[in-house]
C-alpha positions as CSV (number, residue, x, y, z in Angstrom):
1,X,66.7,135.5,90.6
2,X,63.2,134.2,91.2
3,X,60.1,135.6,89.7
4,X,57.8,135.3,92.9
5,X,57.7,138.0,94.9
6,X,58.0,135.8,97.9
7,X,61.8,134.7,97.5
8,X,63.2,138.1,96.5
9,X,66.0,137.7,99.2
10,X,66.7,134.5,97.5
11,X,68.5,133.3,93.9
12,X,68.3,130.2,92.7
13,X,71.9,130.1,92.0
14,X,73.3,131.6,94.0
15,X,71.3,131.2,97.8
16,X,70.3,133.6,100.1
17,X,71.4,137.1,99.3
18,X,71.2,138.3,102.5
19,X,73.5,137.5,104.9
20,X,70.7,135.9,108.2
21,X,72.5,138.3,110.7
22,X,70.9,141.2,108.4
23,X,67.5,139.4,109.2
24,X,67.9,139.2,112.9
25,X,70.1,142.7,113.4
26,X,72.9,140.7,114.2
27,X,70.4,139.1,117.2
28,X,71.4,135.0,116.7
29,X,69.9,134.2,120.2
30,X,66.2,134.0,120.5
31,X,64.7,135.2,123.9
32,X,62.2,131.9,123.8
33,X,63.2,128.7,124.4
34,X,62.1,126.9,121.1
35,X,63.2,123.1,119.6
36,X,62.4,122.2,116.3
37,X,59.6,120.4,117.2
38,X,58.1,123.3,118.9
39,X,54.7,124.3,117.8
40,X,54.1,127.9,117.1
41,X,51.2,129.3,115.9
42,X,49.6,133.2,115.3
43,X,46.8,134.3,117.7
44,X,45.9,137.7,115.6
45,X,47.4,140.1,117.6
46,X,49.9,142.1,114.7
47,X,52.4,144.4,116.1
48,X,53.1,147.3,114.2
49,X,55.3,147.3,111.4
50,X,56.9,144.6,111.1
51,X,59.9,142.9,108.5
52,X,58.5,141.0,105.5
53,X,60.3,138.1,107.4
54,X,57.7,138.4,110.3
55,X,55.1,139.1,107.9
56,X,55.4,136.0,106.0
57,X,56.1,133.7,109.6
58,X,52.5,134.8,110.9
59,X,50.9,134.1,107.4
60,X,52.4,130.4,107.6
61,X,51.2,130.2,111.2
62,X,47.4,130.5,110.5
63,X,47.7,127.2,112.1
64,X,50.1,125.4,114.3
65,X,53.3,124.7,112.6
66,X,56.8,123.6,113.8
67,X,59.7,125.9,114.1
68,X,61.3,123.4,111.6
69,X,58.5,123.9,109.0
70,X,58.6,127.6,109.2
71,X,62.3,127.6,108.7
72,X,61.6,125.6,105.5
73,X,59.2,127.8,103.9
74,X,61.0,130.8,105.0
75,X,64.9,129.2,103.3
76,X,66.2,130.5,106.5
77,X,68.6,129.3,108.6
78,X,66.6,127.6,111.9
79,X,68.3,130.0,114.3
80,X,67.4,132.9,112.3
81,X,63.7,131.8,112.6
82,X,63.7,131.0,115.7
83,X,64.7,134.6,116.2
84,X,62.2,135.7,114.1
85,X,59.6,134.0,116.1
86,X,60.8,134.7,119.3
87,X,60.2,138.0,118.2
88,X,56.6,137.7,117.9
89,X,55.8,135.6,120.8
90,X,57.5,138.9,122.9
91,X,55.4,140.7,121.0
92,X,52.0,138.6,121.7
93,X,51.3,138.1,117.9
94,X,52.6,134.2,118.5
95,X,52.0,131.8,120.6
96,X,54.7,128.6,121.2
97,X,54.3,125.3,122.5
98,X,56.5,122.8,123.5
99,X,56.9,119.9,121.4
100,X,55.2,116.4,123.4
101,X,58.4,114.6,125.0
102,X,55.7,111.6,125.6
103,X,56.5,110.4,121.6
104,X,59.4,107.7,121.2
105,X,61.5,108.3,118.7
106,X,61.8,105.6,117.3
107,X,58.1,104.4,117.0
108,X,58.6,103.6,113.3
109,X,54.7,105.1,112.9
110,X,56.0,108.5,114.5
111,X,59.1,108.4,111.8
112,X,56.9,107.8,108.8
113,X,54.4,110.5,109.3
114,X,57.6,112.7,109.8
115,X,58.8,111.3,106.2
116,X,55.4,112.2,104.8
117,X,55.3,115.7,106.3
118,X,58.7,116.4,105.2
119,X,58.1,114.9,101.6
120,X,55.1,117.7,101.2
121,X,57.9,120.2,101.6
């Protein structure tokens, strides 16, 4: 198991020990509509209590982030944080925008600043 007190759900050898269905309460459908390229980002509004899960997806959305990079940080399954976040924007803590459609995909400038972002993970 890891030292940090950040990845307690999580051994090195062994992967998640949590099943992500124990994360969401069995929810795997998020009520917001969200891609991976979707842009999500706290607004300061905190509900309650509130998982460590949600916790630690508000402190990595200080600023906008992807659903994609969240999911990274968070060594969760993508539908499990999109769950997760769908449950703060109901509850007003998060805020989520639609990713740009006006980007081609294959604009080989887009791709490479998508390589460098991913590389910082």
């Amino acid at each position: 198991m890891t030292a940090g007190e950040d990845e307690v759900w999580v051994d090195d050898d062994a992967g998640l020990l949590v099943r992500p269905y124990a994360v969401t309460s069995g929810r795997t459908h998020p009520t917001v509509d969200l891609e991976l390229l979707s842009l999500v980002v706290a607004v300061g509004r905190h509900p309650g209590a509130m998982d460590p899960e949600h916790a630690k997806a508000l402190e990595l959305c200080r600023t906008p982030t992807s659903v994609a990079e969240v999911a990274a940080h968070l060594r969760l399954p993508v539908v499990v944080t999109k769950v997760l976040i769908s449950d703060l924007v109901d509850s007003r803590a998060m805020i989520a925008h639609a990713p740009r459609t006006a980007a081609d995909p294959t604009d080989r400038a887009l791709l490479e600043k998508l390589l460098d972002g991913l590389q910082r993970i």
